[in-house]
C-alpha positions in Angstrom: -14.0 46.7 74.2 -12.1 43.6 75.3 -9.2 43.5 76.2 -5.6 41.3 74.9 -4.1 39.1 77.1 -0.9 41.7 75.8 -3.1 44.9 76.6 -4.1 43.7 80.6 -0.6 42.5 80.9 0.9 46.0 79.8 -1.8 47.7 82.1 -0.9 45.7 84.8 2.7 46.3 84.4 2.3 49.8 84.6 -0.1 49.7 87.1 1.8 47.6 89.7 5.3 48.1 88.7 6.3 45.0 87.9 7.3 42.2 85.7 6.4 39.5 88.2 4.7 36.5 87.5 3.3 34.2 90.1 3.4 30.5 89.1 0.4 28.6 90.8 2.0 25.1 91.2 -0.3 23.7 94.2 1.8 21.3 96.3 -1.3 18.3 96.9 0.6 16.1 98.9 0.7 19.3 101.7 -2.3 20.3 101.1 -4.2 16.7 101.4 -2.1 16.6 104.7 -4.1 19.4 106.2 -7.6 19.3 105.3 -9.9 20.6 107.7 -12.8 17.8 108.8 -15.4 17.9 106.3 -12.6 20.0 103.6 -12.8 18.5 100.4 -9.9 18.8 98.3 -11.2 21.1 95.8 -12.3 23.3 98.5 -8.8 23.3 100.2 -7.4 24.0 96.5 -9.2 26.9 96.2 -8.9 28.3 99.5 -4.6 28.4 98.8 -5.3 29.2 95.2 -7.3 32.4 96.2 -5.3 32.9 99.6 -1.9 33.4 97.4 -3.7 35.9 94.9 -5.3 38.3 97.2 -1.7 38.2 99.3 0.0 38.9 95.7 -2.5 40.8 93.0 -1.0 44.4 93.5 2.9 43.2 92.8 2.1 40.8 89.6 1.8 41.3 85.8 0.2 37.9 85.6 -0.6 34.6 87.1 0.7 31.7 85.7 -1.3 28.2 87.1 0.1 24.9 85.5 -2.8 22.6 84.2 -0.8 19.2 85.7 -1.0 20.1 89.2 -4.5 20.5 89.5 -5.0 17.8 86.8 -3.4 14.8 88.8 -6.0 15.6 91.3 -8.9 14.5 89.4 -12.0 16.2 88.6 -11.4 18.1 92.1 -8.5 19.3 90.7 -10.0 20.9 87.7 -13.2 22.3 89.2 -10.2 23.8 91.9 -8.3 25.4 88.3 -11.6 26.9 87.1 -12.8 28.6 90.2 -8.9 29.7 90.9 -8.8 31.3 87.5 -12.2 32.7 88.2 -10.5 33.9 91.3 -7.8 36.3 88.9 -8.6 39.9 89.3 -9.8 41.1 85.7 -6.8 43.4 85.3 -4.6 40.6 86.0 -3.9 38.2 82.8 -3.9 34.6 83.4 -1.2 32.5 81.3 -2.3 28.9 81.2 0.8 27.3 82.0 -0.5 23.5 79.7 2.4 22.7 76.9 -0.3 21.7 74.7 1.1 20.3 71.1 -1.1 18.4 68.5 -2.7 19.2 65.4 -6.1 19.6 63.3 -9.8 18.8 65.6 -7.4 18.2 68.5 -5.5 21.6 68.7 -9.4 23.0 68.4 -10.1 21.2 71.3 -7.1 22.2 73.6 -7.6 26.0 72.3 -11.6 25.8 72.9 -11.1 24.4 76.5 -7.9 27.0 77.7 -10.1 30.1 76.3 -13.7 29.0 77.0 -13.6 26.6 79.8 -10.8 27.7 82.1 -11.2 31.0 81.2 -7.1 31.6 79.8 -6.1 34.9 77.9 -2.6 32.8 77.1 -1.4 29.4 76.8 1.8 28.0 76.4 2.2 25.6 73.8 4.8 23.2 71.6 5.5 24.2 68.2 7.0 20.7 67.5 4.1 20.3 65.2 4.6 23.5 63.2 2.2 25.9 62.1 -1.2 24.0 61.9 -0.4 23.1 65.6 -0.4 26.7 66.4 -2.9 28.3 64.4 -6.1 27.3 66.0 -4.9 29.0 69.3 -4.3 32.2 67.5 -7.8 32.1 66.2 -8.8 33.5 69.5 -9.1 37.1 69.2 -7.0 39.0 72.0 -5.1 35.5 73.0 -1.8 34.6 73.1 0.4 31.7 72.3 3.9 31.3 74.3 5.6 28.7 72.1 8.5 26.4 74.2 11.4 27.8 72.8 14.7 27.6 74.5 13.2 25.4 78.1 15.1 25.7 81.7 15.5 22.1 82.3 19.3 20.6 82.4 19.0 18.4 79.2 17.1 21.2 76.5 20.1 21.6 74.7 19.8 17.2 73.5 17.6 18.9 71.2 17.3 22.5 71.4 20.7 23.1 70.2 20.8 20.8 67.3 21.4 21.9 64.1 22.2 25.2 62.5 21.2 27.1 62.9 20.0 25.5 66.6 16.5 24.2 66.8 15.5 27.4 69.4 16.7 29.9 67.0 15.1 28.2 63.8 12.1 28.0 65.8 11.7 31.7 66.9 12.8 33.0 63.2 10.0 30.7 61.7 7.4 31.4 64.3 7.2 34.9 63.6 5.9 34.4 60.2 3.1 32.2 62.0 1.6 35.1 64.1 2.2 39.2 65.0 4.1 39.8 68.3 0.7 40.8 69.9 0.2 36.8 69.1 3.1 34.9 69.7 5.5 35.2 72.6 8.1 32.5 73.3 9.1 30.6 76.6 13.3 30.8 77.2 14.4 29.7 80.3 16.5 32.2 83.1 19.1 29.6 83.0 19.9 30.1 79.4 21.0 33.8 78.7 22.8 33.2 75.6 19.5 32.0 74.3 17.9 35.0 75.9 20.4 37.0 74.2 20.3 35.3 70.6 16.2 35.4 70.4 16.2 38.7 71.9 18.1 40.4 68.8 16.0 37.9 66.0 12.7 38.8 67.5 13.1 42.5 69.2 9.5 43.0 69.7 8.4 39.5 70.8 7.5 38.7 74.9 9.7 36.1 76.4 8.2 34.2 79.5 11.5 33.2 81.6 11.0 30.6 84.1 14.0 29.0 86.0 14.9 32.5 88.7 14.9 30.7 91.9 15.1 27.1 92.5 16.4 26.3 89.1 19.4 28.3 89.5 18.8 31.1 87.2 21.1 34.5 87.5 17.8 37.1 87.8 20.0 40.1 86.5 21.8 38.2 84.3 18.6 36.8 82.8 17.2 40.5 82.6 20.1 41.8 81.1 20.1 39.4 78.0 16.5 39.2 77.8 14.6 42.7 78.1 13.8 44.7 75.3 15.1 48.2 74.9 12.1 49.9 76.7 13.1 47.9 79.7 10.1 45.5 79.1 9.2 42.3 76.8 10.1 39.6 79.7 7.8 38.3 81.9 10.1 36.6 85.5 7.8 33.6 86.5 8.4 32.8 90.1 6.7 29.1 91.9 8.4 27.7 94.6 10.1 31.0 95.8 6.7 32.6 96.4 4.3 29.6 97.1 6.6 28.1 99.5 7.8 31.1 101.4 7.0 31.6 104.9 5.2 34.9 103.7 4.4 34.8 99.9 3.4 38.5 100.1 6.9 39.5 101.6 8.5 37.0 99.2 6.7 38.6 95.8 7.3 41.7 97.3 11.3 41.5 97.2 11.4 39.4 94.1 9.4 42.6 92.3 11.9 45.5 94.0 15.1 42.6 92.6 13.6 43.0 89.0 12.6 46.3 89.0 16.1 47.8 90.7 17.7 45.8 87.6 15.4 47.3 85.3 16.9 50.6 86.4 20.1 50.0 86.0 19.7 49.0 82.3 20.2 52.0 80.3 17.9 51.7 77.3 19.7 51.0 73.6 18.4 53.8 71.2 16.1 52.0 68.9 17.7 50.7 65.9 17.5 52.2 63.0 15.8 49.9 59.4 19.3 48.9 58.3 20.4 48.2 61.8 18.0 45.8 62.5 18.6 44.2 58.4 21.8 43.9 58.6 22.3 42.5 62.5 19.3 39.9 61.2 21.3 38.8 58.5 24.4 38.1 60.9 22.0 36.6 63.4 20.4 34.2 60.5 23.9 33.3 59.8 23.7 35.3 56.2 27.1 36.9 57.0 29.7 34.9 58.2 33.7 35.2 59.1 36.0 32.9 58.8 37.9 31.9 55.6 35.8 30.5 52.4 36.5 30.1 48.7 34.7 32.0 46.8 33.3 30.9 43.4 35.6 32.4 41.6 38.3 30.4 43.7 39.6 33.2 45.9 40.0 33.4 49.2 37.8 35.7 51.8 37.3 35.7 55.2 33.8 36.7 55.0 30.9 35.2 53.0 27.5 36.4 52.2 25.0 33.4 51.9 21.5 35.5 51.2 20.0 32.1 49.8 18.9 31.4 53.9 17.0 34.5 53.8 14.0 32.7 53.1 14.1 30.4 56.2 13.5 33.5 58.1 10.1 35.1 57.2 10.7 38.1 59.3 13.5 38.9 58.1 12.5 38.3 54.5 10.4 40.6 54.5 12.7 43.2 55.4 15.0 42.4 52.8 11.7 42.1 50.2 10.9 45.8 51.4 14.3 46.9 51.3 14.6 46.0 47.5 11.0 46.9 46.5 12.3 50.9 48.1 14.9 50.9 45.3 12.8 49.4 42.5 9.4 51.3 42.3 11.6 54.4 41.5 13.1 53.1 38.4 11.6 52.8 35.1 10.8 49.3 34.0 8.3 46.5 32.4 9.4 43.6 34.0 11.1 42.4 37.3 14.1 39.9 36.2 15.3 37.6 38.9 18.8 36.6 38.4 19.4 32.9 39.4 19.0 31.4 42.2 19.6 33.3 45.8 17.3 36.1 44.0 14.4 34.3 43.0 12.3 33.8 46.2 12.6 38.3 46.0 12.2 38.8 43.0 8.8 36.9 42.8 7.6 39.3 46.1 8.8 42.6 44.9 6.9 41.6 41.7 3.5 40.6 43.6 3.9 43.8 46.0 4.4 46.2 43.0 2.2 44.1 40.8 4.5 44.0 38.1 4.9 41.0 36.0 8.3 39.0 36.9 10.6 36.9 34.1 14.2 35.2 35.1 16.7 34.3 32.6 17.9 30.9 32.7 21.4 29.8 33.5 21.0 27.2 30.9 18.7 26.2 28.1 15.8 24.2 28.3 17.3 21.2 26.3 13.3 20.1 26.2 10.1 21.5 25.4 10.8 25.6 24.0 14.1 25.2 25.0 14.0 29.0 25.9 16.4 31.1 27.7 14.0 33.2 29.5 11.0 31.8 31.7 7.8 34.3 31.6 5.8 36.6 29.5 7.7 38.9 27.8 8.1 41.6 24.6 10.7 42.2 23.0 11.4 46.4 23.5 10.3 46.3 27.1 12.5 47.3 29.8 13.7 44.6 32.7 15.0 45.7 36.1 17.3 42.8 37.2 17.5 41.5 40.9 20.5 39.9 42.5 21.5 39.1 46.3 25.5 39.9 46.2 27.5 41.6 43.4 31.1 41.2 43.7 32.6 41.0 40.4 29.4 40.9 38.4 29.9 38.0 36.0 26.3 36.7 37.1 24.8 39.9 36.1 26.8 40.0 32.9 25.7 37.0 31.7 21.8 37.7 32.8 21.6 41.2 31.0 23.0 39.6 28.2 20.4 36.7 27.8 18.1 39.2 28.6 19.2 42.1 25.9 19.0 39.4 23.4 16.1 38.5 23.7 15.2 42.3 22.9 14.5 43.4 26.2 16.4 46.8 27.8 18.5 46.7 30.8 19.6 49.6 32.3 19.6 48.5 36.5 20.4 46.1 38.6 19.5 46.3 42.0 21.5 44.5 44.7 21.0 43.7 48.6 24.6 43.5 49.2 27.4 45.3 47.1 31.0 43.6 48.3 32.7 46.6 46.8 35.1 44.5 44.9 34.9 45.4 41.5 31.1 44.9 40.7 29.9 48.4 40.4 32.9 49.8 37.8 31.9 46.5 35.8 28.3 47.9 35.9 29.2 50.9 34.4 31.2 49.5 31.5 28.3 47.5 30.5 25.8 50.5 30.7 24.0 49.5 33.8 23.4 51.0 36.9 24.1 49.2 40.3 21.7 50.1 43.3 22.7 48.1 46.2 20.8 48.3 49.5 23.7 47.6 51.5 27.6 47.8 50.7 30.3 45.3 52.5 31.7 48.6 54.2 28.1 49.2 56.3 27.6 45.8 57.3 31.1 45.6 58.9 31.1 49.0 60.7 27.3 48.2 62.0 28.5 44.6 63.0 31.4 46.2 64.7 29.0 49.3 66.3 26.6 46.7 67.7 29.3 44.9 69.2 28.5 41.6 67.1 31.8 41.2 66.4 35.3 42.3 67.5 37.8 44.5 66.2 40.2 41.8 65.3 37.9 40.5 62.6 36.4 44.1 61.3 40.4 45.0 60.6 41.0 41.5 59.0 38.3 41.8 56.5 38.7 46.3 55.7 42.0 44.8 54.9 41.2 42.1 52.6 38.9 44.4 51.2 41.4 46.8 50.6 43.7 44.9 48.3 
C-alpha cells in the first residue's frame, strides 16, 4: 500500500524524533566556484544535494528543495532536482518547495510535473486563484497541497492582513472546505505567531509548514508555542541557511531538532476540546460573536452581538453548526423544515438535504407579482413545520413566521435555535405554544469564551451584567 506524504511524514516523526525540516536551497554561485576539473554543474549539484541528506536523514521529518534554485541553473539544474529527490530516503517525505498558482490545463501541468516528474509527495502552492487552482493537485492520491497562507517575508501583511476578516484567516477558513486535513496544510511563517495562533484555533487539525526560524528572525519557541497542535505535533520547522551553511550541517540539524523537541516538552498538551468548544470558539474566531457596544434591531443597546449570517463564509465551521441543528431536529416530529428569514436559510436548506425532508420558508413579505404567496415551497395544509432560526432574543421573528405559517394551515409546535440570548425569547415561546430548542445559550458561549481564555474577565462581567437586567 502506498503511502501519504501525511503517513511517511508521521512515521518519520516518530521514527526520528523530530519536527525538522531541511530546506535544500543550493547556493550556485559557491558551488560553480569549486568545481572539480572535468565537474559539471549538475554533478557538483548532486554531490551537495546528496552529501547534506546522508549527513541529515535520521534527524528530519522531511526535505524541503525549492524548485528556483535548481531552476536558474538550467537544465543542469533540473536534472540535479530530480536525481536529488531521487536521492530522499523512501521514509523521508519530500515537500516541493514551487509556489505554483494558475488554473485549468495549466494547474494539470504543474501537479503532473511535481508528482510524476520530480517525484514530490507535497507541494506548496498559491491559492490566489481559488479552488479550481487547487484542485488538480489534490487529485493525486496520497499528496498534499501547502497553500501560502500567512508568508515570513517583512511586507505579507500589504495584503495578508487586508480585510476582515484578514485575507490569511479567510483563506484558511475557506480552504478547508476545498480539501480534508490529510490534503491541505498551510504555509505561516515563524515570524508571525499571532497568525500561528489565529489559524491554529480555525483549523485545529490542519499541518502548518513554518519557515522563517533562523535567518529570518523567527522566535523558535515562540513559533512552537502558537503553532503546535494539542498532541504536540501539526508544525513542520523548515530550516535552510542554518543547516546548509553551517560549518557541520549534521551538528547544526542536530541542535536545531533537540531546540524543537525540548520545547515540545515543555508544552503541556490542552485536553481536546469538547463539540461545543470547538463551535462556539469557531464562531468567535469567524467574528460571529463580537464585544463591543451595537444597537440591536430593536434599537437597544448591547455590548455583544451575534452575526450567524457569516457562518457560511466558513465551510468548516458550517458544517458544525448544520450538524449541531440537524441533532435537535431529527428528534422532533415534523413534515417540513421552515427556514425563518434570512441568517437561517443557508441551514435550513442543509438540515433539509441531510434528513431528506422537504424545506418551505415563509416570506417576510408578499410576492407583490406572480402567486403573490406568503410561503415559498411545497406544502399541505395540516402538516407540521419545524422552524429554524440563528438567534432568538425576544422572538418577534419567530412570531411573525409561525404565524404566516399557521395560517396557511400548517402546525408549529418548535423552533430550533443556534443561539438563545436568554433575553426573553424562550417565555415568549411558551406563550405562543411553541417550544424553543437552542443549541447554545448566551450564558455558555460567554463562560467557554472566558474558559478558553478568548476573552478577559473585564468583558465576561460587562456582558453577565447586561444580561442580567
Amino acid at each position: 500500500m502506498t503511502q501519504t506524504f501525511f503517513s511517511k511524514l508521521t512515521s518519520a516523526i516518530e521514527s526520528n524524533h523530530t519536527l525538522l525540516c531541511v530546506g535544500l536551497d543550493p547556493r550556485t554561485d559557491k558551488l560553480a566556484a569549486d568545481l572539480k576539473p572535468g565537474e559539471t554543474l549538475e554533478e557538483r549539484l548532486v554531490e551537495w544535494g546528496t552529501t547534506i541528506i546522508e549527513q541529515t536523514s535520521d534527524l528530519v521529518c522531511c526535505y524541503k528543495p525549492n524548485f528556483a534554485f535548481y531552476e536558474q541553473c538550467g537544465p543542469e539544474g533540473l536534472r540535479a532536482l530530480q536525481r536529488t529527490i531521487a536521492a530522499v530516503p523512501e521514509s523521508v517525505p519530500v515537500l516541493l518547495d514551487a509556489k505554483r498558482g494558475d488554473i485549468g490545463s495549466t494547474a494539470q501541468a504543474y501537479a503532473k510535473a511535481a508528482f510524476e516528474q520530480w517525484g514530490a509527495d507535497a507541494i506548496t502552492i498559491s491559492p490566489y486563484l481559488g479552488e479550481d487552482s487547487v484542485k488538480p493537485f489534490l487529485a493525486y492520491e496520497g499528496k498534499a497541497a501547502f497553500l501560502l497562507c500567512h508568508t515570513s517575508n517583512p511586507s505579507a501583511a500589504q495584503v495578508q492582513h487586508h480585510g476582515e476578516p484578514p485575507l490569511f484567516e479567510y483563506i484558511a477558513g475557506t480552504a478547508q472546505g476545498w480539501g480534508d486535513a490529510d490534503q491541505i496544510a498551510f504555509v505561516i511563517g515563524a515570524t508571525q505567531p499571532e497568525a500561528l495562533a489565529a489559524v491554529r484555533a480555525m483549523c485545529p487539525d490542519n499541518w502548518f509548514l513554518a519557515p522563517g526560524v533562523g535567518a529570518q528572525g523567527g522566535d523558535l519557541e515562540v513559533a512552537l508555542r502558537s503553532g503546535l497542535r494539542a498532541d504536540g505535533s501539526g508544525m513542520i520547522v523548515p530550516v535552510s541557511r542554518g543547516v546548509i551553511m553551517a560549518e557541520d550541517p549534521r551538528q547544526a540539524a542536530l541542535e536545531l531538532r533537540d531546540q524543537i523537541n525540548q520545547v515540545r516538552a515543555e508544552i503541556k498538551p490542552a485536553a481536546p476540546r469538547s463539540f461545543k468548544e470547538n463551535l462556539i470558539s469557531g464562531l468567535f474566531e469567524a467574528g460571529c460573536v463580537k464585544f463591543g457596544n451595537f444597537t440591536l434591531a430593536s434599537g437597544k443597546q448591547s455590548p455583544i452581538y451575534v452575526d450567524l449570517r457569516r457562518v457560511v463564509s466558513y465551510p468548516n465551521l458550517f458544517k458544525m453548526v448544520a450538524h449541531a441543528y440537524t441533532e435537535i431536529v431529527k428528534d422532533l416530529e415534523f413534515d417540513r423544515v421552515a427556514g425563518v428569514p434570512y441568517a437561517a436559510l443557508p441551514t435550513a436548506a442543509v438540515v433539509s438535504w441531510k434528513l431528506g425532508c422537504p424545506m418551505i420558508y415563509p416570506r417576510k413579505e408578499a410576492k407583490q407579482h406572480g402567486t403573490g404567496q406568503n410561503i415559498e415551497g411545497d406544502f399541505e395544509a395540516g402538516q407540521t413545520a419545524v422552524m429554524l432560526e440563528d438567534v432568538i432574543t425576544s422572538g418577534g421573528s419567530i412570531v411573525k413566521a409561525a404565524d404566516t405559517l399557521r395560517e396557511a394551515g400548517l402546525a408549529v409546535r418548535d423552533v430550533v435555535v443556534l443561539v438563545d440570548r436568554e433575553q426573553g425569547g424562550g417565555e415568549k415561546m411558551a406563550e405562543i405554544g411553541i417550544r424553543p430548542h437552542a443549541v447554545l445559550t448566551i450564558s455558555e458561549i460567554l463562560d467557554t469564551l472566558k474558559n478558553l481564555a478568548l476573552i478577559d474577565a473585564a468583558t465576561y462581567e460587562e456582558v453577565k451584567a447586561y444580561l442580567a437586567e
